[in-house]
N, C-alpha and C positions, 0 to 999 in steps of 0.2 A: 504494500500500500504506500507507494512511494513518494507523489507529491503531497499527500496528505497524510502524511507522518509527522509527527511533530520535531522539529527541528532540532538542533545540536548547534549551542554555540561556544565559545571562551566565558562569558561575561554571565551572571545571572539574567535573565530578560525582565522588562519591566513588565507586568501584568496589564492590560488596559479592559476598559469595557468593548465588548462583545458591541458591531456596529450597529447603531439604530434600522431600525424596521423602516422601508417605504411602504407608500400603498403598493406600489405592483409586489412586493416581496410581502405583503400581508394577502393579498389575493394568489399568491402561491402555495402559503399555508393553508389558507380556506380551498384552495382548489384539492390539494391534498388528502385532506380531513376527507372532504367529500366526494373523491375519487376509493378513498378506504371505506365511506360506511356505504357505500352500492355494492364495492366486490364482497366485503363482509354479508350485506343484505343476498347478494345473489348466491354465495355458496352456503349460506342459512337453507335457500330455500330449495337448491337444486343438487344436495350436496351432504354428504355425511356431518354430522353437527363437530365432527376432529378438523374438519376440513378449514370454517373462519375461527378458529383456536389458534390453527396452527396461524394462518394469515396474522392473528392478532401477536400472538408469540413472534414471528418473524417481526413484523413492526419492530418491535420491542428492542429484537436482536439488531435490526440495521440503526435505531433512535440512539442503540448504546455506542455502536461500534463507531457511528461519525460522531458523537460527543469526543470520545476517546481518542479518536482517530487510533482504534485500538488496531496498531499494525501485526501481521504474521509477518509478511515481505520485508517489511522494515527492520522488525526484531532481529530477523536473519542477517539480513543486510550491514547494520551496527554492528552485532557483536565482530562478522566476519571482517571490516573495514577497517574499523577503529578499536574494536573491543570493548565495546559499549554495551552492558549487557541489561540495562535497566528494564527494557520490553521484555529479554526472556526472563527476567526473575516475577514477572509480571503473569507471566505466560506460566508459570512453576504455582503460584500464587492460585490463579485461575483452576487449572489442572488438580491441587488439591485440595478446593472445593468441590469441584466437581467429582470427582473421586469418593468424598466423603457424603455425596447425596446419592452418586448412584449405585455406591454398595448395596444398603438397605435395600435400593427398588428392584436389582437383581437379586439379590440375595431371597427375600420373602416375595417379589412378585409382584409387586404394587404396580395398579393401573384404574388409570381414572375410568376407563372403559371396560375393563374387564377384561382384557387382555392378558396375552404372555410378553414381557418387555425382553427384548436381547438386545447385548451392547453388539456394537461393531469390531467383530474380532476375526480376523482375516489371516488364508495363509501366508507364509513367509516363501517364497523364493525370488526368483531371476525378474519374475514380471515386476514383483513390487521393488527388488532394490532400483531396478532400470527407471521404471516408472516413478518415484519421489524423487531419482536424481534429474531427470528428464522435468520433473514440475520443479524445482526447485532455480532448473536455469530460467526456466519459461516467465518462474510469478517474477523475475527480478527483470525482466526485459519487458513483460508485459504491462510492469508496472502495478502490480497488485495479484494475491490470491484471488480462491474461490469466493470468499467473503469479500475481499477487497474488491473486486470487481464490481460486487454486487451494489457497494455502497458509494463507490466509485462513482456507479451510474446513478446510482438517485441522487449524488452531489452536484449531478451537472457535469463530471469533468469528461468533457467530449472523446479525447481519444479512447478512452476506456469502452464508450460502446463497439470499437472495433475488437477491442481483447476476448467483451464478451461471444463478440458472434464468432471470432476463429476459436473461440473457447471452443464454441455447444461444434463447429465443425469438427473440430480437434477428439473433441468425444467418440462425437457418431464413428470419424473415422477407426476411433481406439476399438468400438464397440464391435463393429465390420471385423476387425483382427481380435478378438476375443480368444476363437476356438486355439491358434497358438500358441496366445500367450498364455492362457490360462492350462490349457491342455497338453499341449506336446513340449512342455516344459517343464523342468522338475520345479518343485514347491515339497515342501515339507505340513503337515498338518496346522490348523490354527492353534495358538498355544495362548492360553490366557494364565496370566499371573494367581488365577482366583481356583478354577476350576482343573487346568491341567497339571497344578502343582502341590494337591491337596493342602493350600495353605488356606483355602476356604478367601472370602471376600473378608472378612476382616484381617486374618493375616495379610494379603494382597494389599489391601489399604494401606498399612502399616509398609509394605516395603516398595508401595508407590511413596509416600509421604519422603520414606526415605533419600529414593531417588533425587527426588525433586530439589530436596534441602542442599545433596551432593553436585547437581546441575548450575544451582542457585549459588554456591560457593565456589563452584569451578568458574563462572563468571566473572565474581568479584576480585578470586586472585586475579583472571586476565585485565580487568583492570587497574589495581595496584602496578600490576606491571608496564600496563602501557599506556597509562596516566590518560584516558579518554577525555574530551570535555565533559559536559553533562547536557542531558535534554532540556532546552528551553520552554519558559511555561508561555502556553495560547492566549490570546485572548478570551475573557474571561468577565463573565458577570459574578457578582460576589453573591454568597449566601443562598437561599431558595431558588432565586432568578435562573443560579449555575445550572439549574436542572434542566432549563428549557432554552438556554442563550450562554453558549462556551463550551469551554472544555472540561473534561471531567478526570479526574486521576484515575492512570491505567489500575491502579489496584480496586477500586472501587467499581472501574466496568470491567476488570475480570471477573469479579466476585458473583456483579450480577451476570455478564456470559454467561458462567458455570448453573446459576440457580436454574436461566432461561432453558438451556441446554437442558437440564435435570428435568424443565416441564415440560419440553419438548418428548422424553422419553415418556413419562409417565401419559401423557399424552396419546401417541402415534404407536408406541410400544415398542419404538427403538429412536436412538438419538439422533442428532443435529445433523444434516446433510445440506450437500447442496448440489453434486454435478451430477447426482443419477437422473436431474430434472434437466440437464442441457442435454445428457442423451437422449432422453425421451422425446425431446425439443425435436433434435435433429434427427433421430432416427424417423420421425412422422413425418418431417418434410423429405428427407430419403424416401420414404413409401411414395410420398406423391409425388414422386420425380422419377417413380419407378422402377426404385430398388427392392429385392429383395429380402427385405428386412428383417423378416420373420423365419429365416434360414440362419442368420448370424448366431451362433454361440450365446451370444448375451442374453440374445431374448432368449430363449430354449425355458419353456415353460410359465411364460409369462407375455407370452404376447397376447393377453387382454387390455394389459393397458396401452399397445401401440393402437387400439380398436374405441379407446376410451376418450373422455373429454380431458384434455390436460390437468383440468381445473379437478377434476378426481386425484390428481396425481398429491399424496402429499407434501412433498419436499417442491413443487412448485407454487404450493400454498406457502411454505416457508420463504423461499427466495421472492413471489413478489410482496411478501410483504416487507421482507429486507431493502427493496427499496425504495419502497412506500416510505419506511421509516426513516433510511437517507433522507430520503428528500424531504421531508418534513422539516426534518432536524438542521437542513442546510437552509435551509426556505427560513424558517425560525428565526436561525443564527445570523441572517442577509448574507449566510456567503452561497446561498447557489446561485452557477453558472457557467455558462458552457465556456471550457479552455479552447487555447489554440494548438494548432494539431500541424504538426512537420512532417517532412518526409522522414527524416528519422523515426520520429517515435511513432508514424505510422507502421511502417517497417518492423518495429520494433513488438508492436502490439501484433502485428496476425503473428509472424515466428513465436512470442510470447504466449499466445492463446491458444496457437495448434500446440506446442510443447504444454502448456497446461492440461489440454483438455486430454490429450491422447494420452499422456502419464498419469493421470486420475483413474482413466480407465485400468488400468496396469497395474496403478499402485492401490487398489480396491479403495479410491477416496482422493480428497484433497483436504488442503491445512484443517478442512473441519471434520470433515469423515471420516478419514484414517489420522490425523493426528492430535485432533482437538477429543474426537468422541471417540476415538481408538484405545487412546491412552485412559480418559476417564473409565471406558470398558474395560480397563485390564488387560489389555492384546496387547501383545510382547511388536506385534505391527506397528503399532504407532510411535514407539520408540524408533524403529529402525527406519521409519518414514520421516522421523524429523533429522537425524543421522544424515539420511544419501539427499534430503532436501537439503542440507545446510550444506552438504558438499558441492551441489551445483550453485550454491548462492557462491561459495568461491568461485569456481569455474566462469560465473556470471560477472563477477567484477571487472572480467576481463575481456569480458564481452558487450557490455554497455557504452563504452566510448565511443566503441566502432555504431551505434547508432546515434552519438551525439546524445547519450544517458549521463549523467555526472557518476563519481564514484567518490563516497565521502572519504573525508579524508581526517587527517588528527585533529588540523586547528582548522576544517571549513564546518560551514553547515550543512547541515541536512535539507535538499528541498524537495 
């Protein structure tokens, strides 16, 4: 999430107020609001009642994530550049909340619907290391993850709508090469910290927390050592206001990510996603372009929903509300609006979004599916997904210039 990462200076920054509201930028709020209670009211009425939950729960997720400007792309980016590890202790933070709410709903079963909830716990081989390293160069040239894309778009910032569509391209085409990767490829079994280790989900909690604490201090010496600046604070309404006008501290929108995340499962009856919905995207327009779709590997036993209305689909009930809630929150704040768009970083974005979207496929997820609700699951996957993603965020440093991308540096900022 890269220009919308909160910046990196020498100097403390001075705080200011969050810019006054015009009318056209209060007629973009109202337009919002009332662009969310029609799709809320339509999938009320044409639509399982999980269906404007989850819409509303998405809101929620994108209202936090541009407060926050809570980065994955970014956090990688810093630690790898400068050794700034403020967003991953942030990200460690996040990860064991959510850890500690989604024991209990696996563990005893809890569902607001009566359901069965399962985390997201995937196997380990060749697809997923190739795949997280393959997303990992892509979110850093495309300029944003899974989420960041998403919120990206509801902020207005124009080139990012090209990330998303060579994203959902990027998918369909992963989805097309399934039978491969998934099949004529060795993988080892899915291995959950909880269940394949007889350490039960409280054990498992207990040596996630661990983890984390160890991640979170691996950081800090890398800082001691290589003297980082610090992250500069946003602008910024004071007190109550903060909530609907500025910026929010990353540990307070991780806290709430994780809870959202945890009602997302209890919810849907499994957690946080978001690219199984640009497959489904693209794989429908595939069909009507004449492809074969219902042959591909992916779909193998589930092509009712390439037959369905999208709007059934859950995880696209989450994504647009994700940017429903962007946009709100940018619209709110007076900063939406559409950037300017280069050849570079046009460039930048389809290579970006096809590498996204075909490594997602591969790596069963992106920053939210396999390593945000991987890890809260217990899968020994999401660990190894933030791993070969953080290695292509190095490999990406050095590929960003050649699109005319900056690459932070000790004493520059962040933009």
């Amino acid at each position: 999430m890269s220009t919308l990462a909160q910046p990196v200076s020498d100097q403390p920054a001075k705080v200011e107020d969050a810019p006054k509201l015009n009318p056209p930028q209060k007629k973009l709020v109202a337009g919002g609001i009332i662009v969310t209670f029609i799709l809320t009211i339509y999938l009320a009425a044409t639509q399982h009642v999980v269906q404007p939950l989850l819409l509303l729960i998405g809101l929620l997720l994108g209202y936090t994530l541009f407060h926050a400007r809570f980065g994955f792309t970014s956090a990688f980016r810093r630690l790898a550049s400068v050794g700034n590890g403020q967003s991953l202790r942030a990200h460690m933070f996040m990860l064991a909340i959510a850890c500690t709410l989604f024991a209990p709903i696996l563990a005893f079963g809890f569902s607001f619907f009566g359901g069965t909830p399962a985390g997201n716990i995937s196997p380990i081989g060749i697809s997923l290391i190739v795949g997280a390293f393959m997303f990992g160069i892509g979110m850093q040239l495309g300029g944003g993850c899974a989420s960041g894309t998403l919120y990206a778009v509801g902020g207005g910032r124009t080139v990012m709508f090209i990330t998303l569509l060579f994203f959902i391209v990027g998918s369909t085409i992963g989805a097309a090469h399934s039978t491969f990767w998934m099949d004529d490829l060795p993988a080892a079994e899915p291995f959950s910290l909880a269940t394949s280790t007889g350490l039960g989900y409280g054990g498992a909690w207990v040596v996630s927390l661990l983890i984390f604490a160890i991640i979170a201090g691996i950081t800090i010496l890398i800082e001691k050592k290589r003297k980082p600046p610090k992250m500069a604070a946003l602008p910024s309404e004071k007190g109550w206001k903060r909530i609907f006008r500025g910026s929010w501290p990353l540990f307070a929108a991780g806290a709430a990510l994780a809870v959202l995340n945890a009602l997302t499962l209890l919810t849907r009856d499994s957690p946080w996603g978001v690219t199984a919905a640009f497959t489904l995207w693209g794989s429908k327009a595939a069909g009507a372009l004449g492809f074969n779709v219902e042959s591909w590997g992916y779909w193998a036993g589930n092509t009712e929903a390439l037959h369905a209305s999208i709007f059934a689909d859950t995880t696209t009930a989450l994504n647009f509300g994700v940017i429903l809630g962007a946009f709100i929150a940018s619209a709110a704040g007076g900063l939406f609006k559409f950037t300017r768009v280069t050849k570079g970083n046009t460039a930048a974005s389809i290579i970006g979004g096809l590498l996204m979207g075909y490594g997602a496929r591969l790596a069963f997820g992106c920053n939210v599916g396999a390593y945000f609700s991987g890890i809260a699951s217990f899968s020994a996957h999401g660990y190894i997904w933030g791993v070969m993603a953080l290695a292509g965020t190095f490999l990406a440093l050095y590929l960003r210039p050649l699109f005319g991308l900056s690459v932070p540096k000790p004493r520059d900022s962040f933009c």
